[in-house]
PDB file of N, CA, C and O in Angstrom:
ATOM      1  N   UNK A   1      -3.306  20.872 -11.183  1.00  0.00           N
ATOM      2  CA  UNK A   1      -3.537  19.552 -10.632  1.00  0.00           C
ATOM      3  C   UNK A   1      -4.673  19.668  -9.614  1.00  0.00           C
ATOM      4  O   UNK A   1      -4.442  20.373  -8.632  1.00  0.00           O
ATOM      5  N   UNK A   2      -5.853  19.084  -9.708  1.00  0.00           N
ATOM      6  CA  UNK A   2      -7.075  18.955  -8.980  1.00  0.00           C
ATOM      7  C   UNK A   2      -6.087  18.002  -7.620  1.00  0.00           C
ATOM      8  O   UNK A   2      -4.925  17.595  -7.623  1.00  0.00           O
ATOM      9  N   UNK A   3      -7.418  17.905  -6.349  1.00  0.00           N
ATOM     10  CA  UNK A   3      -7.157  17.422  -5.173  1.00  0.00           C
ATOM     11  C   UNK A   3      -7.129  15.803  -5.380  1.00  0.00           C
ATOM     12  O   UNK A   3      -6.290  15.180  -4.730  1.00  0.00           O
ATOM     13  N   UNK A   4      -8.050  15.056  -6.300  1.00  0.00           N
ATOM     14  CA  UNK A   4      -7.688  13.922  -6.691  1.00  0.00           C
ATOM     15  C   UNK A   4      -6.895  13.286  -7.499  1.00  0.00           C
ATOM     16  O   UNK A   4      -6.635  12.131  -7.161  1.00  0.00           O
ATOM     17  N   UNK A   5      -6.402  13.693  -8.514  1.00  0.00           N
ATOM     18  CA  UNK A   5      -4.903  13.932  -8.887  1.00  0.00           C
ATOM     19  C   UNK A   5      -3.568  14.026  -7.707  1.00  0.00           C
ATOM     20  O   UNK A   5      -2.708  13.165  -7.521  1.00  0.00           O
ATOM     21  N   UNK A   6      -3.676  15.002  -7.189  1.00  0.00           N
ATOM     22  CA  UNK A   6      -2.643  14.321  -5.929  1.00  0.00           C
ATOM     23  C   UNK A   6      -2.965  13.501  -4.642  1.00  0.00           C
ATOM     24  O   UNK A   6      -2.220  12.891  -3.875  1.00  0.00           O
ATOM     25  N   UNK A   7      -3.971  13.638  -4.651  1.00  0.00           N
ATOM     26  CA  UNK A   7      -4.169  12.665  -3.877  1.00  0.00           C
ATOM     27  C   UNK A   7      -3.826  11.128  -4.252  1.00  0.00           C
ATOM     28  O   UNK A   7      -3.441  10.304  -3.422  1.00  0.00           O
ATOM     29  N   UNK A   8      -4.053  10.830  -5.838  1.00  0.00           N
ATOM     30  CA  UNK A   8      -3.593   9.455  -6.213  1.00  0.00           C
ATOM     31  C   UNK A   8      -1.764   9.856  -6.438  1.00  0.00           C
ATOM     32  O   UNK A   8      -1.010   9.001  -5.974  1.00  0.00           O
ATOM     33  N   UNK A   9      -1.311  10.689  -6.893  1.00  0.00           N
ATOM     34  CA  UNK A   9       0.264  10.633  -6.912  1.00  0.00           C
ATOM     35  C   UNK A   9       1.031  10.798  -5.336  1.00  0.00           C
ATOM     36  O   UNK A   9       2.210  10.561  -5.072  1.00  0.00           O
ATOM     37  N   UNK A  10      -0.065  11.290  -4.395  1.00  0.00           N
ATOM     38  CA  UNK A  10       0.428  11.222  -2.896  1.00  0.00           C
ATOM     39  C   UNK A  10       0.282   9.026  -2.758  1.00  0.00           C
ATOM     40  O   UNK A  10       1.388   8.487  -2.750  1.00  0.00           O
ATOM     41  N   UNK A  11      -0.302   8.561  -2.715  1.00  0.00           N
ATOM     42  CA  UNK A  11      -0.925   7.122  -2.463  1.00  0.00           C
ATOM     43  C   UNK A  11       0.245   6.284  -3.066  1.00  0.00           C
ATOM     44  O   UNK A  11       0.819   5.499  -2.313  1.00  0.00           O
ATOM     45  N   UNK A  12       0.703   6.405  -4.563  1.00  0.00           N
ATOM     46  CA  UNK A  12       1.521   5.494  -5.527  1.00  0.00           C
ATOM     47  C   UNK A  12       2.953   5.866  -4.851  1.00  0.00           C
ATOM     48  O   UNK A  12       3.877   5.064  -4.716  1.00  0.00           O
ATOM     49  N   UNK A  13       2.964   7.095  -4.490  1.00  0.00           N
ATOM     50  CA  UNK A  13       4.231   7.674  -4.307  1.00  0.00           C
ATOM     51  C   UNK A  13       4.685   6.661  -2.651  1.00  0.00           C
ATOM     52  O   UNK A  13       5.588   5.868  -2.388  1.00  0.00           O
ATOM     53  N   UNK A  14       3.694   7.142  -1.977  1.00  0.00           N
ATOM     54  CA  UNK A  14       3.691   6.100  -0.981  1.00  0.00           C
ATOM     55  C   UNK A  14       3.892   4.845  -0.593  1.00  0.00           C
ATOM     56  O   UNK A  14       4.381   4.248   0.367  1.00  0.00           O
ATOM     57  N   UNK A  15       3.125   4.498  -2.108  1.00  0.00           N
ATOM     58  CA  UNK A  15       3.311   2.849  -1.649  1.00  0.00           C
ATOM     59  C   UNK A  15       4.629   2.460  -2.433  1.00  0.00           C
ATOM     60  O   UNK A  15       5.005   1.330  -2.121  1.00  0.00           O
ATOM     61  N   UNK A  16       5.304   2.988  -3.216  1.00  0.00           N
ATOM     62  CA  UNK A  16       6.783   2.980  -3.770  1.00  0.00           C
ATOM     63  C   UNK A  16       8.042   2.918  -2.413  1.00  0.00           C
ATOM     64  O   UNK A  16       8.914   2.120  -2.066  1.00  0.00           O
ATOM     65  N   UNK A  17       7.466   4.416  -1.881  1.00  0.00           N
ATOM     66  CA  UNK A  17       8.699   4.351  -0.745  1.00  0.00           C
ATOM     67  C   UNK A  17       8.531   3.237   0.143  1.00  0.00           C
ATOM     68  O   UNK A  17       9.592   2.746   0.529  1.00  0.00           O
ATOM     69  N   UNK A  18       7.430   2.688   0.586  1.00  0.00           N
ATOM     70  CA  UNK A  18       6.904   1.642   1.619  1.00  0.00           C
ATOM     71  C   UNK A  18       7.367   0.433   1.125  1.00  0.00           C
ATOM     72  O   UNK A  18       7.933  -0.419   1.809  1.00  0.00           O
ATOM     73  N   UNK A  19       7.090   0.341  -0.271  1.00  0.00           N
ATOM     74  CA  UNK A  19       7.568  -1.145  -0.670  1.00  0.00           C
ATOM     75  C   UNK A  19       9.342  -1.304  -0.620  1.00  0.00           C
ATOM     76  O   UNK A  19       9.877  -2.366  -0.304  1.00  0.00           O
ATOM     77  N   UNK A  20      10.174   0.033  -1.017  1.00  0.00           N
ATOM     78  CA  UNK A  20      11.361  -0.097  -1.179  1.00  0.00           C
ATOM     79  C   UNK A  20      11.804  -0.313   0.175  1.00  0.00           C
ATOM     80  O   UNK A  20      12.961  -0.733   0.202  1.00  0.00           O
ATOM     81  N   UNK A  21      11.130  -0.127   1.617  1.00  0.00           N
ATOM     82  CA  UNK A  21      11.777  -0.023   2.852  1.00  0.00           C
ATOM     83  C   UNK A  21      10.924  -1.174   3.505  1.00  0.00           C
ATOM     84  O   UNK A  21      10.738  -0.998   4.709  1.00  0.00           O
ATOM     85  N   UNK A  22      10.403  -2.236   3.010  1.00  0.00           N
ATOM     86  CA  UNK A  22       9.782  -3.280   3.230  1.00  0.00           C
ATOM     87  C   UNK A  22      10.411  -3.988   4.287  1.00  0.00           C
ATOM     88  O   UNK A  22       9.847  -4.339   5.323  1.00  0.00           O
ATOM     89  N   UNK A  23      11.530  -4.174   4.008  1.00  0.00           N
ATOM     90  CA  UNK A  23      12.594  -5.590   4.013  1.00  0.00           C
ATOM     91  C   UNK A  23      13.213  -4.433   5.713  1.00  0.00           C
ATOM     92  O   UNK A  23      13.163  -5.210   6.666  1.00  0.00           O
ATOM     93  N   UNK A  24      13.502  -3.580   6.010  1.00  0.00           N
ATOM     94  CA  UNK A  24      13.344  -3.130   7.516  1.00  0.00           C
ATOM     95  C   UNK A  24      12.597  -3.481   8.553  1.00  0.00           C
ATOM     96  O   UNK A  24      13.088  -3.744   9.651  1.00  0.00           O
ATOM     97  N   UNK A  25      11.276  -3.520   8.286  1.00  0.00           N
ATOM     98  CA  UNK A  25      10.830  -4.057   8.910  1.00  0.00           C
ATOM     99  C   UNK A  25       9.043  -4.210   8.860  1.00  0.00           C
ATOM    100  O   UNK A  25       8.506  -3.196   8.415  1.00  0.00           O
ATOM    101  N   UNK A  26       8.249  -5.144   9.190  1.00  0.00           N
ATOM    102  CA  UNK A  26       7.108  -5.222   8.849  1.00  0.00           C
ATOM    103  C   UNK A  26       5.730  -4.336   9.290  1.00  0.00           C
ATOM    104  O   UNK A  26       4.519  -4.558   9.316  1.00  0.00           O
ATOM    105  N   UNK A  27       6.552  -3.293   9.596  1.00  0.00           N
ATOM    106  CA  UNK A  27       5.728  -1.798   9.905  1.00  0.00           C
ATOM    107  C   UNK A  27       5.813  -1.061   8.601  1.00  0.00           C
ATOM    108  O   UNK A  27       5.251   0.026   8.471  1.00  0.00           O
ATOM    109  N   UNK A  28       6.546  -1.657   7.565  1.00  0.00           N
ATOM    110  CA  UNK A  28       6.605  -0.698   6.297  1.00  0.00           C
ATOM    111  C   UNK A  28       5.776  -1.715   5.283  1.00  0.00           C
ATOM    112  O   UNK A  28       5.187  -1.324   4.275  1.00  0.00           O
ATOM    113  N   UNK A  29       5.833  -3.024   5.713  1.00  0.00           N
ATOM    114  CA  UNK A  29       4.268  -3.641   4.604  1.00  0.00           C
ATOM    115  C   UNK A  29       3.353  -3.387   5.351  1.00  0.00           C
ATOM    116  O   UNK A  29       2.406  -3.326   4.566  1.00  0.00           O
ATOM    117  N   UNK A  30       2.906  -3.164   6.478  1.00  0.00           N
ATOM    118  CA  UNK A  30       1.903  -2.714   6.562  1.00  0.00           C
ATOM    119  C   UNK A  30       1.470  -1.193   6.144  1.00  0.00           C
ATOM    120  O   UNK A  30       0.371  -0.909   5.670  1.00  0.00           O
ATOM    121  N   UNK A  31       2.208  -0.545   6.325  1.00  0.00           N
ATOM    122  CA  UNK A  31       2.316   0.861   5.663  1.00  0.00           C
ATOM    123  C   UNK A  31       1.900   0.991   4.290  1.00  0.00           C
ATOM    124  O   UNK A  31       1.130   1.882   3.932  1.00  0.00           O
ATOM    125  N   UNK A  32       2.544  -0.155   3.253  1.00  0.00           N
ATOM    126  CA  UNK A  32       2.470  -0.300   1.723  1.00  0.00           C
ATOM    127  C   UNK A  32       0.809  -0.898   1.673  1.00  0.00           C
ATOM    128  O   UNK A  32       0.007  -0.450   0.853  1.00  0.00           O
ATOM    129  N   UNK A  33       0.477  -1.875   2.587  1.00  0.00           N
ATOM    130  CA  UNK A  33      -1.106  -1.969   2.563  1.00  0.00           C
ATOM    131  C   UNK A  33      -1.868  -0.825   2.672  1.00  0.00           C
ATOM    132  O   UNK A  33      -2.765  -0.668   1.844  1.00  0.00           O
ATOM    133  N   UNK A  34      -1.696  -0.005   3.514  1.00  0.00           N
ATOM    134  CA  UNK A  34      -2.155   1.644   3.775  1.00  0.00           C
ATOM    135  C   UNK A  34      -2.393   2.144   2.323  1.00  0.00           C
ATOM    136  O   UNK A  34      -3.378   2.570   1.718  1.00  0.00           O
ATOM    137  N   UNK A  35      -1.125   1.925   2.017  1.00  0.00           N
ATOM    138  CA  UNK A  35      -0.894   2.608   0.492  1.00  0.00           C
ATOM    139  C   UNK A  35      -1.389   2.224  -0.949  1.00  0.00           C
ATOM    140  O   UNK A  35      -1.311   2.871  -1.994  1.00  0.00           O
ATOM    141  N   UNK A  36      -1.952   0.906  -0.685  1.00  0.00           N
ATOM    142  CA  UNK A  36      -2.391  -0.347  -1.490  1.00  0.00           C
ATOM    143  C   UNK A  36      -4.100   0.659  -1.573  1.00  0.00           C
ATOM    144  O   UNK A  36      -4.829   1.171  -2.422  1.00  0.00           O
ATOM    145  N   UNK A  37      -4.035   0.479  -0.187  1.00  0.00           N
ATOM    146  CA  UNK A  37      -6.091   0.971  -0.147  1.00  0.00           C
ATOM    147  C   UNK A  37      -6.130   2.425  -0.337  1.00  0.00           C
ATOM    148  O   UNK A  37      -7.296   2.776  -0.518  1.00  0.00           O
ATOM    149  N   UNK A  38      -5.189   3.544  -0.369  1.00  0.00           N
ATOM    150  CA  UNK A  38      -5.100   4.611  -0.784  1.00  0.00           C
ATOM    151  C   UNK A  38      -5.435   4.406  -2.237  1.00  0.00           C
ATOM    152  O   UNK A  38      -6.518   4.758  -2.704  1.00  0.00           O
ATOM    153  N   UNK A  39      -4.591   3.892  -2.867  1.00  0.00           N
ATOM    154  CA  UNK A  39      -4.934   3.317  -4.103  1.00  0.00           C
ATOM    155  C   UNK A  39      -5.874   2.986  -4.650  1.00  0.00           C
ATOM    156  O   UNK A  39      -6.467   3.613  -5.528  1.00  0.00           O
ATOM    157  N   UNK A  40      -6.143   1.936  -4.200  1.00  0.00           N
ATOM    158  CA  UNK A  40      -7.922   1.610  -4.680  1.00  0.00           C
ATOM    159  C   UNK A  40      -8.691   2.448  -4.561  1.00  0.00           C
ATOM    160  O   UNK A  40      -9.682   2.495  -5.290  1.00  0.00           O
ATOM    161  N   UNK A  41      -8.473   3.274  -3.687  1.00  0.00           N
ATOM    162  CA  UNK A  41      -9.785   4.698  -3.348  1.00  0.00           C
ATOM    163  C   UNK A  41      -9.431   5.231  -4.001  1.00  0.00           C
ATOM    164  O   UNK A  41     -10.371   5.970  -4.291  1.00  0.00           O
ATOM    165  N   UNK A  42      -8.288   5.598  -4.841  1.00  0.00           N
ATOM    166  CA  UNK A  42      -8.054   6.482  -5.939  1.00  0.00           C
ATOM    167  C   UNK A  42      -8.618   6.505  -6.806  1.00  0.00           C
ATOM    168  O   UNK A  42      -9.201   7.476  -7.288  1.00  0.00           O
ATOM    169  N   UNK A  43      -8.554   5.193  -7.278  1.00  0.00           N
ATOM    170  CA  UNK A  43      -8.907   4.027  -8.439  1.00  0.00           C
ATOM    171  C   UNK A  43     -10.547   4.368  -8.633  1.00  0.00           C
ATOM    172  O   UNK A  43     -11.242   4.662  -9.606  1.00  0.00           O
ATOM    173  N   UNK A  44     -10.740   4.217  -7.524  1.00  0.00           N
ATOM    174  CA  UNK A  44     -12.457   4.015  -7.482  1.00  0.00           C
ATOM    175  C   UNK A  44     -13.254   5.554  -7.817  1.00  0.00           C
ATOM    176  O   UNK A  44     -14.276   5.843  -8.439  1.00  0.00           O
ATOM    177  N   UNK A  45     -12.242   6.341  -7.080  1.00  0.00           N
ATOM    178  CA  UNK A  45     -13.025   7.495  -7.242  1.00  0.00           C
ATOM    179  C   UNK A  45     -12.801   8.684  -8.692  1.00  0.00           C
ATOM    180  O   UNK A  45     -13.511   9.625  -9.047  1.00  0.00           O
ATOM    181  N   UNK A  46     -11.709   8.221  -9.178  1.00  0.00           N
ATOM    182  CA  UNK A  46     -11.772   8.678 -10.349  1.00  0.00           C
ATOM    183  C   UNK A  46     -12.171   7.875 -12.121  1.00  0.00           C
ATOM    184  O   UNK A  46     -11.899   8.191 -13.279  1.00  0.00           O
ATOM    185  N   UNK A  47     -13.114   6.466 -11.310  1.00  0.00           N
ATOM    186  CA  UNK A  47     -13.960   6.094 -12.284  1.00  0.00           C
ATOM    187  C   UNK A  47     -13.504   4.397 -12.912  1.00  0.00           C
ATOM    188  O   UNK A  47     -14.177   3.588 -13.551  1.00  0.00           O
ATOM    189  N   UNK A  48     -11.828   4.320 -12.309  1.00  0.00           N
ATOM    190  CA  UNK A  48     -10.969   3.173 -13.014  1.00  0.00           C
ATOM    191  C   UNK A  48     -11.433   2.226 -12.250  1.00  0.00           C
ATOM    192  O   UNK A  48     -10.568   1.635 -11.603  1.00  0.00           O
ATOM    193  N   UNK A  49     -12.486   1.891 -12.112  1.00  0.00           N
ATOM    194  CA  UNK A  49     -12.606   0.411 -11.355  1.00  0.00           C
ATOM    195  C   UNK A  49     -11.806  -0.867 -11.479  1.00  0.00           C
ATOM    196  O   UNK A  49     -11.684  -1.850 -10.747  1.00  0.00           O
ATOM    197  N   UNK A  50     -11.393  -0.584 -12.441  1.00  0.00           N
ATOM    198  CA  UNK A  50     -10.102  -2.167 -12.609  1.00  0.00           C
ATOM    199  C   UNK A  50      -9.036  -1.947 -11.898  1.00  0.00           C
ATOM    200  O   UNK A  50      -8.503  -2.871 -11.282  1.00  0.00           O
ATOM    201  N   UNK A  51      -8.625  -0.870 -11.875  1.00  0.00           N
ATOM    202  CA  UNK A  51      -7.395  -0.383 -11.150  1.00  0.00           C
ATOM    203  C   UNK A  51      -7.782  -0.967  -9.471  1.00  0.00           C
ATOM    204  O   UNK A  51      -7.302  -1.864  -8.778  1.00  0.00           O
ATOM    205  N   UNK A  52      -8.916   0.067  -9.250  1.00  0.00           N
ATOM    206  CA  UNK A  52      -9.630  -0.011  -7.627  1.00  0.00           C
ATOM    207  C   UNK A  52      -9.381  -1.362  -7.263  1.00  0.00           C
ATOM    208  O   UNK A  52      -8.580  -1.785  -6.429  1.00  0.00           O
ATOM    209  N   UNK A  53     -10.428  -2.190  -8.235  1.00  0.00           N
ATOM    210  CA  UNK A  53     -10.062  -3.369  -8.074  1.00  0.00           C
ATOM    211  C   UNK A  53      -9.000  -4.464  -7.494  1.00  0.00           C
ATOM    212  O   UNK A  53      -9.075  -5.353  -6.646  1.00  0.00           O
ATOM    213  N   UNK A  54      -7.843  -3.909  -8.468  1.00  0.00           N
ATOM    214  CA  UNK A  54      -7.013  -4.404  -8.150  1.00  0.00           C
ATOM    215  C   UNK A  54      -5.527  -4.070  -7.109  1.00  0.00           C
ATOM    216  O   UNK A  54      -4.528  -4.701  -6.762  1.00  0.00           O
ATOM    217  N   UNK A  55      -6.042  -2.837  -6.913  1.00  0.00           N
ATOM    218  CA  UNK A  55      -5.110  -2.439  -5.697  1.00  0.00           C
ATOM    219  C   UNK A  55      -5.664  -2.724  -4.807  1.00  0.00           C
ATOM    220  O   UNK A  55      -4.919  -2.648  -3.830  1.00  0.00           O
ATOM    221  N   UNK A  56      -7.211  -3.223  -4.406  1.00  0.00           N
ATOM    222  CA  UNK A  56      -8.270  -3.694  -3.343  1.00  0.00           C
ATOM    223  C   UNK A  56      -7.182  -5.232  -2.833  1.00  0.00           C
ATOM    224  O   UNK A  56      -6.792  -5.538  -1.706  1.00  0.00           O
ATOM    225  N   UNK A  57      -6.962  -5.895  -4.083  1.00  0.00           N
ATOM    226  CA  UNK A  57      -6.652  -7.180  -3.977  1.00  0.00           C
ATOM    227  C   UNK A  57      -5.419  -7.256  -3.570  1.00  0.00           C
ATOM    228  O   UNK A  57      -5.110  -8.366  -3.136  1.00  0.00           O
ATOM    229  N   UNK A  58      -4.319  -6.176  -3.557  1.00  0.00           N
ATOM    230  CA  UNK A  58      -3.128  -5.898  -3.214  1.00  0.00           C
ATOM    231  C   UNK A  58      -2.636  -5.753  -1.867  1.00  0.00           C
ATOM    232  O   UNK A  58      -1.641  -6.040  -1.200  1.00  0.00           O
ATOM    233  N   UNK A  59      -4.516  -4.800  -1.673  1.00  0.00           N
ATOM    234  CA  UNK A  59      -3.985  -4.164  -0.135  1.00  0.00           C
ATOM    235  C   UNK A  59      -4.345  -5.617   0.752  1.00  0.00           C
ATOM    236  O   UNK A  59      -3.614  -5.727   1.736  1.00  0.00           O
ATOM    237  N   UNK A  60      -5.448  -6.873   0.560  1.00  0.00           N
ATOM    238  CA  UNK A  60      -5.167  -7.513   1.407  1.00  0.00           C
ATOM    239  C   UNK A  60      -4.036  -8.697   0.991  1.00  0.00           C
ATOM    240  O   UNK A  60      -3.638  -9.495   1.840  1.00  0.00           O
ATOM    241  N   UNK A  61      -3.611  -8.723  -0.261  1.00  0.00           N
ATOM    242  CA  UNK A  61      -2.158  -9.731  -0.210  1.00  0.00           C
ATOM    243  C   UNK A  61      -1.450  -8.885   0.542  1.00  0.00           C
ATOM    244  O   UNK A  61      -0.802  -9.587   1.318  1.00  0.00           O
ATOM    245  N   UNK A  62      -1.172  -7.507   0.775  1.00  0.00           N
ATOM    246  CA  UNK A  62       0.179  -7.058   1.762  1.00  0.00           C
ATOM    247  C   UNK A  62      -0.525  -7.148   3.063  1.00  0.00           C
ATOM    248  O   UNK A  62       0.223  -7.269   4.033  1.00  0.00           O
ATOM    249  N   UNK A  63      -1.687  -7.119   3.278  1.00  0.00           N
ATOM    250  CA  UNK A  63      -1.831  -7.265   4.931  1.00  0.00           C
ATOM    251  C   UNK A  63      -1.163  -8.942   5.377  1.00  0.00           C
ATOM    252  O   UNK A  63      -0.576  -9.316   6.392  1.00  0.00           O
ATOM    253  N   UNK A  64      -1.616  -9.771   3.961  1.00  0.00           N
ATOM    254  CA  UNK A  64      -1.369 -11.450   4.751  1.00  0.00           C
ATOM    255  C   UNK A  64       0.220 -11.672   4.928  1.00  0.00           C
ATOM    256  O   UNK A  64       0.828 -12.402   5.711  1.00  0.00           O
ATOM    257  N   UNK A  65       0.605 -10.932   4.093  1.00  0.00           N
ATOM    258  CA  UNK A  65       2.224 -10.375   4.061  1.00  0.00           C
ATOM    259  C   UNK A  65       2.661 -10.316   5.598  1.00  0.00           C
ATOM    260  O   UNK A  65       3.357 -11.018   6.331  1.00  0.00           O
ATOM    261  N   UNK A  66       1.802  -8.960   5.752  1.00  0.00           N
ATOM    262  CA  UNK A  66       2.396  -8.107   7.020  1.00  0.00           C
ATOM    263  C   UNK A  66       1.910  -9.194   8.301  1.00  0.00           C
ATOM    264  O   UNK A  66       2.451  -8.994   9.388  1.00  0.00           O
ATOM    265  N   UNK A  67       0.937 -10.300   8.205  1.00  0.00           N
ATOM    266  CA  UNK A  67       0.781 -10.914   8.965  1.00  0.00           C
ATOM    267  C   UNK A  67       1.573 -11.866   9.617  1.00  0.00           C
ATOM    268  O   UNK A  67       1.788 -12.096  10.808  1.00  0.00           O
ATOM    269  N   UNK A  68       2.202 -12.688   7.907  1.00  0.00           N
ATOM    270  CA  UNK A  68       3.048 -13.519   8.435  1.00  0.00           C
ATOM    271  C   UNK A  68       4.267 -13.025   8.999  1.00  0.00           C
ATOM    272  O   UNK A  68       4.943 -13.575   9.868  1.00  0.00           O
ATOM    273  N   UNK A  69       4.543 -11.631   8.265  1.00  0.00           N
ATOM    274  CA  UNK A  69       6.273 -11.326   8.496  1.00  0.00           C
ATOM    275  C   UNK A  69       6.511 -11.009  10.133  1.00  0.00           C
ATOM    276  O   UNK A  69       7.585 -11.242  10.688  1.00  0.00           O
ATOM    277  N   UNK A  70       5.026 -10.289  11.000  1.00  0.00           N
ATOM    278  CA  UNK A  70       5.307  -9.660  12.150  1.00  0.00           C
ATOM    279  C   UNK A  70       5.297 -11.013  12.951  1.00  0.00           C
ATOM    280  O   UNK A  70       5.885 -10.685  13.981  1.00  0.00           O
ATOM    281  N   UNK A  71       5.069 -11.946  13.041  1.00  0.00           N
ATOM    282  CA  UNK A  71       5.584 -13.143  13.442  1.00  0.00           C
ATOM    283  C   UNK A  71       6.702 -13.864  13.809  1.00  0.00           C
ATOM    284  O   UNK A  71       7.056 -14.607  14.724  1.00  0.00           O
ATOM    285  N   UNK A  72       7.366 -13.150  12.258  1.00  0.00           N
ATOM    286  CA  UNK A  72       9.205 -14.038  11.953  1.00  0.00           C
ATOM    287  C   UNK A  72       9.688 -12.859  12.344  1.00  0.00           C
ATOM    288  O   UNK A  72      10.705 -13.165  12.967  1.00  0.00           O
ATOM    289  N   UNK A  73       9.560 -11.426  12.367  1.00  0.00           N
ATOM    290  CA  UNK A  73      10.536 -10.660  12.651  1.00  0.00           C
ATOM    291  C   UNK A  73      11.467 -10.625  13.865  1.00  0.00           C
ATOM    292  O   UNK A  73      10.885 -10.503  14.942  1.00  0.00           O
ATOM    293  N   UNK A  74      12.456 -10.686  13.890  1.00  0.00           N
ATOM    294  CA  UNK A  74      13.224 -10.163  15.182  1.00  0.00           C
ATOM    295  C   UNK A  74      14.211  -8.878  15.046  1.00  0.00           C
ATOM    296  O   UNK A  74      15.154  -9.121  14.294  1.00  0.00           O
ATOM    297  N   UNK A  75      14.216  -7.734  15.527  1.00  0.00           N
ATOM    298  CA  UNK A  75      14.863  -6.604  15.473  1.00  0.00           C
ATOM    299  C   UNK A  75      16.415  -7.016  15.764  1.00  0.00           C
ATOM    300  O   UNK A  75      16.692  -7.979  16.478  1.00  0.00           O
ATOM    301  N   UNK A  76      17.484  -6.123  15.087  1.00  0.00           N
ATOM    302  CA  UNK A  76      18.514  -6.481  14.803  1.00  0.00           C
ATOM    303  C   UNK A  76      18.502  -5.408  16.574  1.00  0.00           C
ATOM    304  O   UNK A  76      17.681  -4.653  17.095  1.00  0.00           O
ATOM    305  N   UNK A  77      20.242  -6.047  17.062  1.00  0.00           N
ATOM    306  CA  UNK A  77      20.066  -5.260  18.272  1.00  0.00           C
ATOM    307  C   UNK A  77      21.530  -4.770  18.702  1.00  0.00           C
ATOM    308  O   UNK A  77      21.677  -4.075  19.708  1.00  0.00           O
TER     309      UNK A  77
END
């Protein structure tokens, strides 16, 4: 396995655990945006521009995500 090869199964893997721990709290969609643009740089650099593309478009739907949610959140106490 070359360094870009894991580097994209480090990114997907990421944005899996981030999305499943979403709903905790809105430090983990922003995290999954992290993981969104990991992605696209994956995408991009191993030639899949559609992919890039479209994890580009992902990472800012989860930022507008992470925008609205850090707003509504209130920590359980």
């Amino acid at each position: 396995m070359d360094a870009l090869t894991a580097f994209g199964l480090f990114a997907v893997t990421f944005m899996l655990v981030c999305y499943v721990l979403e709903e905790r709290a809105p430090f983990w969609t922003l995290l999954f945006a992290l993981g969104c643009l990991m992605g696209s740089a994956y995408g991009f650099l191993q030639g899949a521009w559609p992919f890039g593309a479209v994890e580009l478009i992902w990472f800012v739907v989860a930022l507008r995500r992470w925008w609205i949610a850090r707003k509504r959140w209130e920590p359980i106490a």
